[in-house]
ZADO-1210 file (C-alpha; in nm, 4 decimals, padded with zeros to 6 digits):
<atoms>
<atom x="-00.0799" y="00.7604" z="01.6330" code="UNK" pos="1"/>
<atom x="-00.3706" y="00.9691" z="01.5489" code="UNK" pos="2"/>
<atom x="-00.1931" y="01.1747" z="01.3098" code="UNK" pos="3"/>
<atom x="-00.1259" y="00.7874" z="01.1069" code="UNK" pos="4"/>
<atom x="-00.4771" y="00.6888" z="01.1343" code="UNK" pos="5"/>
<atom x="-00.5809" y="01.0282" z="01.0129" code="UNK" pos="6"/>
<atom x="-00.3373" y="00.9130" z="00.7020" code="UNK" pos="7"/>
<atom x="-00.4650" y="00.5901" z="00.6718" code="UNK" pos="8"/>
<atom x="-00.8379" y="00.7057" z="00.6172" code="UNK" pos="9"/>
<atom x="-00.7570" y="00.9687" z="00.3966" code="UNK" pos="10"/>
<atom x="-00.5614" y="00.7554" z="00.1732" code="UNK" pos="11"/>
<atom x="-00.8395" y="00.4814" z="00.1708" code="UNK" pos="12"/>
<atom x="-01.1035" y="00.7367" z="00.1096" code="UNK" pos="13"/>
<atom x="-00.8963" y="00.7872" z="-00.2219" code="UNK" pos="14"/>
<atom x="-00.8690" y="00.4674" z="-00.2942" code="UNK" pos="15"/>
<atom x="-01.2684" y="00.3927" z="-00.2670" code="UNK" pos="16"/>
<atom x="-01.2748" y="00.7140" z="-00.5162" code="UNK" pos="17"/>
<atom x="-01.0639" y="00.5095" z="-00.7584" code="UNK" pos="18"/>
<atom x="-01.2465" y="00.1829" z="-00.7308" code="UNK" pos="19"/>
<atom x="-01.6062" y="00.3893" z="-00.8635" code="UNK" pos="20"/>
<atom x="-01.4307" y="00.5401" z="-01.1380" code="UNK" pos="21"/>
<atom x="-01.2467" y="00.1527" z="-01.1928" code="UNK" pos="22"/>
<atom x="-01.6099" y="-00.0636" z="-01.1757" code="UNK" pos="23"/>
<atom x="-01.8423" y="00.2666" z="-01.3755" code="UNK" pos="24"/>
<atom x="-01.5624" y="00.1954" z="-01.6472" code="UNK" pos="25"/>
<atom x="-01.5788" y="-00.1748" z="-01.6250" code="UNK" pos="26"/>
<atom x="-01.9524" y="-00.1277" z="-01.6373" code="UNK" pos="27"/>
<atom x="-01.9976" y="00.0363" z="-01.9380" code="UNK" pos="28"/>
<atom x="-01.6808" y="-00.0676" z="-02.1386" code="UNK" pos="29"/>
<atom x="-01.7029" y="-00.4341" z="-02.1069" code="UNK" pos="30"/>
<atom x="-02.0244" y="-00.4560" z="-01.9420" code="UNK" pos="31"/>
<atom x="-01.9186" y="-00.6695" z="-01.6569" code="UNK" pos="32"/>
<atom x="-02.2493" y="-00.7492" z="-01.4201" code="UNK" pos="33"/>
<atom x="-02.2477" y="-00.5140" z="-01.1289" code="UNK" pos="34"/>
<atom x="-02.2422" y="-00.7925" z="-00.8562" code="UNK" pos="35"/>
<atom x="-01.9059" y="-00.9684" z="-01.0506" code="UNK" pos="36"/>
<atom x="-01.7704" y="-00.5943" z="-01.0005" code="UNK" pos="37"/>
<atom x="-01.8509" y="-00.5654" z="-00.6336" code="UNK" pos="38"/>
<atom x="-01.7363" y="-00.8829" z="-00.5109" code="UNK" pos="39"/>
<atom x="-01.4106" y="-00.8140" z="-00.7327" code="UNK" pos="40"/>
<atom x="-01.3658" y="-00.4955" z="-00.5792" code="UNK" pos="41"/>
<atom x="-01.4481" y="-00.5516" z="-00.2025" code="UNK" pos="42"/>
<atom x="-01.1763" y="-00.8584" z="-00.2248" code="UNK" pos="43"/>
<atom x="-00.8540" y="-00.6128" z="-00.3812" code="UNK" pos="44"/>
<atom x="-00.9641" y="-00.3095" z="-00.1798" code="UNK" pos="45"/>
<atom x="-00.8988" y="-00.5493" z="00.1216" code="UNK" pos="46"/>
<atom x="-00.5470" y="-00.5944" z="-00.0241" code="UNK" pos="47"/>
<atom x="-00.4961" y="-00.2516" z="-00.1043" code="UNK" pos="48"/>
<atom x="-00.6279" y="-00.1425" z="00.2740" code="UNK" pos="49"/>
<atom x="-00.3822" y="-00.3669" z="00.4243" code="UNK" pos="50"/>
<atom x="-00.0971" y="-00.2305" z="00.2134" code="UNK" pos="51"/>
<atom x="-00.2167" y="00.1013" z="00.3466" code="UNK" pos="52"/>
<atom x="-00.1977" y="00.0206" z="00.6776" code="UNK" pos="53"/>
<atom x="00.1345" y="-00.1633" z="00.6891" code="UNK" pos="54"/>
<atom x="00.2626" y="00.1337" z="00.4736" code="UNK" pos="55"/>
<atom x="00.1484" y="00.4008" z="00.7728" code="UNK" pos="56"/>
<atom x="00.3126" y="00.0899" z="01.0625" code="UNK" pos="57"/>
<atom x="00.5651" y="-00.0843" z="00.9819" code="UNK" pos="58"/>
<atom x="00.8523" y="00.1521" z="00.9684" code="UNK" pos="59"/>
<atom x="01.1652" y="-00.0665" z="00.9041" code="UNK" pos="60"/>
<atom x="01.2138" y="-00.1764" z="00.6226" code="UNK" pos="61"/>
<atom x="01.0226" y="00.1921" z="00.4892" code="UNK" pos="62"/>
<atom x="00.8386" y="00.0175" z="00.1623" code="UNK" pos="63"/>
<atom x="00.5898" y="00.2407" z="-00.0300" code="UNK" pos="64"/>
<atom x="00.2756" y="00.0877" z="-00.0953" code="UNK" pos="65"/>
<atom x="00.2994" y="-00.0240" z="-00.4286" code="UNK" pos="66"/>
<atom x="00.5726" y="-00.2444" z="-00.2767" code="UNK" pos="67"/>
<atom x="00.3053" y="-00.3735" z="00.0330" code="UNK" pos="68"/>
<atom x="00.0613" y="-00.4372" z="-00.2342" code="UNK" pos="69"/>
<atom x="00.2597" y="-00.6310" z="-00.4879" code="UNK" pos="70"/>
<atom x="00.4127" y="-00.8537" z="-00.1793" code="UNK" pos="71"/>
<atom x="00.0683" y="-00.8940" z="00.0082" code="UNK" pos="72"/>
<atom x="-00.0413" y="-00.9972" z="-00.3110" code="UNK" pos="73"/>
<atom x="00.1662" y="-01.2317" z="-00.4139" code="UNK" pos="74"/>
<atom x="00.1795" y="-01.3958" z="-00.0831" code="UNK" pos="75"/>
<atom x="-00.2147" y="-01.4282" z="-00.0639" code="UNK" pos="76"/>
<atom x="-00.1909" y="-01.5744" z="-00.4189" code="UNK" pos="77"/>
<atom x="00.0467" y="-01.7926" z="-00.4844" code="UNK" pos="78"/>
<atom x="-00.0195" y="-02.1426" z="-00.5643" code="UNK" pos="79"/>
<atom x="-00.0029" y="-02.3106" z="-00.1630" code="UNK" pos="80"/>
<atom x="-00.2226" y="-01.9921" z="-00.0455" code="UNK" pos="81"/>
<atom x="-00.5469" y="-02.1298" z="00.0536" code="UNK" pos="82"/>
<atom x="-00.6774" y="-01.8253" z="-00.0543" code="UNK" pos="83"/>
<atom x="-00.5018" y="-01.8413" z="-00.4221" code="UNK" pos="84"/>
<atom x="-00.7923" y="-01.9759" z="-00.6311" code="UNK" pos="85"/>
<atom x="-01.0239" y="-01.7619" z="-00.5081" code="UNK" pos="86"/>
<atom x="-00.8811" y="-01.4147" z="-00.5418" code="UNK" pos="87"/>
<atom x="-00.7457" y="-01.4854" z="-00.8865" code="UNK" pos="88"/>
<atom x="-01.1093" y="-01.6162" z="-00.9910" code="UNK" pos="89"/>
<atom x="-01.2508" y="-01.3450" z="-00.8060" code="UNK" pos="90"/>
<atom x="-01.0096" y="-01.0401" z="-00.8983" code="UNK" pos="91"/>
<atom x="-00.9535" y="-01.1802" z="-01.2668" code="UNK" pos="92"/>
<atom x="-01.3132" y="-01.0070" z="-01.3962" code="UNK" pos="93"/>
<atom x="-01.1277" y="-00.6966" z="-01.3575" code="UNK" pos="94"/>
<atom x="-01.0047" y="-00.6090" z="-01.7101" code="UNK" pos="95"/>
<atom x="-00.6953" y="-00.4770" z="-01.5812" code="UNK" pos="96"/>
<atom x="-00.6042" y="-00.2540" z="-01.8589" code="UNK" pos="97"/>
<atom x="-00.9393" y="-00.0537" z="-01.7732" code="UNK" pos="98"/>
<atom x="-00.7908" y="-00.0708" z="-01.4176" code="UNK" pos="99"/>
<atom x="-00.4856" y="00.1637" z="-01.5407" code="UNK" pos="100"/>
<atom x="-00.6558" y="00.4178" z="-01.6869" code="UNK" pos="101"/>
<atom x="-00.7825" y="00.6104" z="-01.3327" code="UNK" pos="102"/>
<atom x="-00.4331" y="00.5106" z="-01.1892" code="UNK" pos="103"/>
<atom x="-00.2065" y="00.6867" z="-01.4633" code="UNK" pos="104"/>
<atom x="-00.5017" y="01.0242" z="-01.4514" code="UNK" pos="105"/>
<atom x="-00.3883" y="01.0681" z="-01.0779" code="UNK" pos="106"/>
<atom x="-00.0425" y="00.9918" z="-01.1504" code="UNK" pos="107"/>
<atom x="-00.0703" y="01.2467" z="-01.4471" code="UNK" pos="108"/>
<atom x="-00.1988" y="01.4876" z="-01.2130" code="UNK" pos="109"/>
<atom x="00.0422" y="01.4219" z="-00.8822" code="UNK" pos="110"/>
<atom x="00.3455" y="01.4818" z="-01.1510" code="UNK" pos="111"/>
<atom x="00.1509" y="01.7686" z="-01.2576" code="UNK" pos="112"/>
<atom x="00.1678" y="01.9430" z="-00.9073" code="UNK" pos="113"/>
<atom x="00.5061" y="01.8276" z="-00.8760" code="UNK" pos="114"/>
<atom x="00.6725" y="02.0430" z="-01.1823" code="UNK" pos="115"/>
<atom x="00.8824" y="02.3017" z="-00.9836" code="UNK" pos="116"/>
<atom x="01.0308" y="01.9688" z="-00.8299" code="UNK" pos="117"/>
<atom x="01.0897" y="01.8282" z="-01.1672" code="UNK" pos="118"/>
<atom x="01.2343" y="02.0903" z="-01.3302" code="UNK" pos="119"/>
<atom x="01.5143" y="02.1439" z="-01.0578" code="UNK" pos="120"/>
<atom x="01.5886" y="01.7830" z="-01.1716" code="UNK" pos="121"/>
<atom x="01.9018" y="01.7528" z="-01.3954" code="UNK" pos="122"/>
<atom x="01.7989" y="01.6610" z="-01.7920" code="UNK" pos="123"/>
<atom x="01.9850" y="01.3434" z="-01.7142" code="UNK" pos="124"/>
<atom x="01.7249" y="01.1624" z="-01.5361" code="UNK" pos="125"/>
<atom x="01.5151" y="01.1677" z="-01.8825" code="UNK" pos="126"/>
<atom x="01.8083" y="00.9284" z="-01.9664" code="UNK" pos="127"/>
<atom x="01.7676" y="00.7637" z="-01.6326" code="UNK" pos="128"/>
<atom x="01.4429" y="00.7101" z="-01.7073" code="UNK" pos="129"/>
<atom x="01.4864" y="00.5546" z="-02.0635" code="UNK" pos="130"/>
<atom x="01.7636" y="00.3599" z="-01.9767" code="UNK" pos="131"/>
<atom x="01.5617" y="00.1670" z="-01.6673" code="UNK" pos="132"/>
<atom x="01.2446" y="00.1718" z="-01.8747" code="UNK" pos="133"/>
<atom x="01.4365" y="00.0068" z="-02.1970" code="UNK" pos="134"/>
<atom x="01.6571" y="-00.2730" z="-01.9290" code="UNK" pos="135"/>
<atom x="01.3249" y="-00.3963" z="-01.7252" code="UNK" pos="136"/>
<atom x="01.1296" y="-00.4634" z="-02.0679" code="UNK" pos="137"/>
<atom x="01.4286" y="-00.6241" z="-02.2496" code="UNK" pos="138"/>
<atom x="01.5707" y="-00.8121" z="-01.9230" code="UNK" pos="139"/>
<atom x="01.1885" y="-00.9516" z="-01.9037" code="UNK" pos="140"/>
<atom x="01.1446" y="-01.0535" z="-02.2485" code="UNK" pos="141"/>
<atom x="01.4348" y="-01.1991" z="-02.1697" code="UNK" pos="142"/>
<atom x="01.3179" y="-01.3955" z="-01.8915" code="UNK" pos="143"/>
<atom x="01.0131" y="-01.4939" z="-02.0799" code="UNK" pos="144"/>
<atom x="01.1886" y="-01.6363" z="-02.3687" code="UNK" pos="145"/>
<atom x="01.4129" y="-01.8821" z="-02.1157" code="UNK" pos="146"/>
<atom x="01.0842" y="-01.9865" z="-01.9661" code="UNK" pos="147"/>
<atom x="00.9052" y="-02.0149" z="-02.2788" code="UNK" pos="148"/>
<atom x="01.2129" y="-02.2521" z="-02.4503" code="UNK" pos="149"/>
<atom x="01.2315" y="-02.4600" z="-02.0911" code="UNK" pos="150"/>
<atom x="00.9008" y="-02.5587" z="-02.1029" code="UNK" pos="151"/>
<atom x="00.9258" y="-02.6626" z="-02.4818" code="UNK" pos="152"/>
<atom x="00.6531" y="-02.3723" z="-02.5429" code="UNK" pos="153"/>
<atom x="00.8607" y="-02.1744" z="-02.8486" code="UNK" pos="154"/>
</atoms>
């Protein structure tokens, strides 16, 4: 138990790291007022925290935390969430393409310690890669376009 809560913090403390380099950038890209940032931020870091912890708890079924996040999400906005309106207002004066920018320099860097691991991988999981990258953006411009056409929007 102590050893989880000692992962818990330490993964939070990273996460508050990423949300000063996400609101400095919003700041002086877009110039988004400090207090819009704040609010913004205090409301998704209470989504990310809770993916956190239910990453470190709940055991069965083992979901990383990208997986917590996007469900916890969802749930909390979706259109019969009480809550729904007011995160998306709230959250939305993150530009969100700023918001990737910190994310993919850790990523960058976690791959970066991770070579010896990556180059006992085979070549063919560059195809892997390709291949799953290429079906999720065709299969959802796929989706899109049957949406689009049902609701007479194309």
């Amino acid at each position: 138990m102590k050893q989880t809560v000692s992962n818990i913090l330490e993964q939070i403390k990273i996460v508050i790291f990423v949300y000063a380099i996400i609101c400095t950038i919003q700041m002086f890209s877009l110039h988004t007022p400090l207090q819009e940032l704040v609010i913004a931020s205090i409301i998704s870091f209470l989504m990310v925290a809770l993916a956190i912890i239910l990453k470190n708890v709940v055991k069965h079924p083992n979901l990383p935390g990208f997986a917590w996040a996007t469900l916890i999400s969802f749930f909390l906005t979706i259109p019969v969430s009480p809550l729904s309106g007011f995160i998306v207002s709230t959250v939305g004066k993150f530009n969100f393409g700023l918001v990737g920018l910190p994310l993919l320099a850790f990523a960058g860097i976690s791959v970066g310690e991770q070579l010896g691991v990556l180059k006992k991988l085979s070549w063919k999981i560059v195809i892997v890669s390709f291949i799953v990258m290429t079906s999720t953006y065709w299969f959802s411009a796929l989706v899109s376009q049957l949406i689009m056409k049902a609701n007479h929007m194309i």
